[in-house]
N, C-alpha and C positions, 0 to 999 in steps of 0.2 A: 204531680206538682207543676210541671210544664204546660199539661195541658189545661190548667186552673190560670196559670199565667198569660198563655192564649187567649184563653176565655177575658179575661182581664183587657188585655189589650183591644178584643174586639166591640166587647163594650163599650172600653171608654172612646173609641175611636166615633164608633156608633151612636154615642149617647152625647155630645157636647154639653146639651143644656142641663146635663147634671152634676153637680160637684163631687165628686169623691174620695172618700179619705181611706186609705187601707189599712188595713188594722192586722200591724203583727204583732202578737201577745202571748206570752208565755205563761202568761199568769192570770189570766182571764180565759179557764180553761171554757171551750165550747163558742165562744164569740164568733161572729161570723167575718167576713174576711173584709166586707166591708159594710159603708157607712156612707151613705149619698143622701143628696138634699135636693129636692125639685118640688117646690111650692111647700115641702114638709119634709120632716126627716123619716128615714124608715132602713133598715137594718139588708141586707143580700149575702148569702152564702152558694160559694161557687162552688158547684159537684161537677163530677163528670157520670154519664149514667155507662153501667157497666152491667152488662149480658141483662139489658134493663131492670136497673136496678139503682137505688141511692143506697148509697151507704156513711151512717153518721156515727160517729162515738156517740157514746152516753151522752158526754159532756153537753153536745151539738141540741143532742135530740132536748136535755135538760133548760140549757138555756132558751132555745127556739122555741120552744113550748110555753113555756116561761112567761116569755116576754109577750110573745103571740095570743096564747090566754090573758095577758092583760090587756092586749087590745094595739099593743105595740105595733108597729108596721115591721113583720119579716117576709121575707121570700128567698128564695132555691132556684140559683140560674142555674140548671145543669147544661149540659153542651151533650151530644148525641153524636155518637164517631160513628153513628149508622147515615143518618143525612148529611154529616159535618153541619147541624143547623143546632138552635140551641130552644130549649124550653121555661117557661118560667109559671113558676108553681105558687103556690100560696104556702107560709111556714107554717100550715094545718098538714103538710105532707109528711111531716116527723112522724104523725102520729101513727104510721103504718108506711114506712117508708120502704118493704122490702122489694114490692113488683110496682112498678108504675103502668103498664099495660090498662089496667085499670082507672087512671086517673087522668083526669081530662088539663091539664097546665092554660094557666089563665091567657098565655098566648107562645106561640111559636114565631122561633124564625129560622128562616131558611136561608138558602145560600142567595134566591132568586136578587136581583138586579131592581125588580117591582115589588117587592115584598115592604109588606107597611109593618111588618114586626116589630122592629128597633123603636119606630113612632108609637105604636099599642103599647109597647113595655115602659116609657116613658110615662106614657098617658097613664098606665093604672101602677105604676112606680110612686106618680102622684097623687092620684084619685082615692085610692083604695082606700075604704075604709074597715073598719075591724068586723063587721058582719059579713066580711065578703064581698059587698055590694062595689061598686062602682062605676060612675057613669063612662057611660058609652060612648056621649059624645065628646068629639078630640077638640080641642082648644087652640 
């Protein structure tokens, strides 16, 4: 949970031009933790990857799927305690969330000083559309 809260803060630090609301709910089981708006609304669940690996409740995997087969904007910011850099995935990652070794995250960031990551994450935060697609060029 600390390190969810980390991840949290480095975000928002990161990310100015998005609004965010954090969603704690007790009763909206599976919800993800938060809820940002940058040109459109789209839904983010923060993991941590462990001995590479997500791991979701049902609930997680139920709602993300959910919402994400309708076309809903979700994504899965994990953070990586191997780089201390963080990844961002598309919420098609539920769907076989045990090894990510195998999945390519629609961008990375690292620790670098030059790293355009936090700018790509923004960019397809807002671009994305539900077939996956999204343009490439930054705004």
């Amino acid at each position: 949970m600390a390190e969810e809260k980390n991840l949290y803060n480095q975000l928002k630090n990161n990310t100015k031009s998005v609004i965010w609301t954090r969603i704690e709910t007790s009763t909206g089981l599976g919800v993800p933790d938060l809820f940002g708006f940058y040109r459109r609304g789209f839904w983010l669940e923060l993991k941590q990857i462990i001995n590479n690996k997500l791991n979701f409740s049902a609930h997680q995997i139920a709602w993300i799927n959910r919402h994400y087969s309708a076309g809903c904007p979700v994504f899965v910011l994990a953070r990586d305690p191997l780089t201390k850099g963080a990844k961002l995935f598309s919420g098609s990652i539920v769907r076989d969330p045990v090894s990510i070794s195998d999945k390519s995250p629609l961008c990375s960031i690292t620790r670098s000083t030059k790293n355009p990551g936090w700018e790509m994450l923004v960019h397809l935060l807002g671009a994305w559309t539900p077939d996956g697609s999204s343009s490439t060029k930054l705004h």
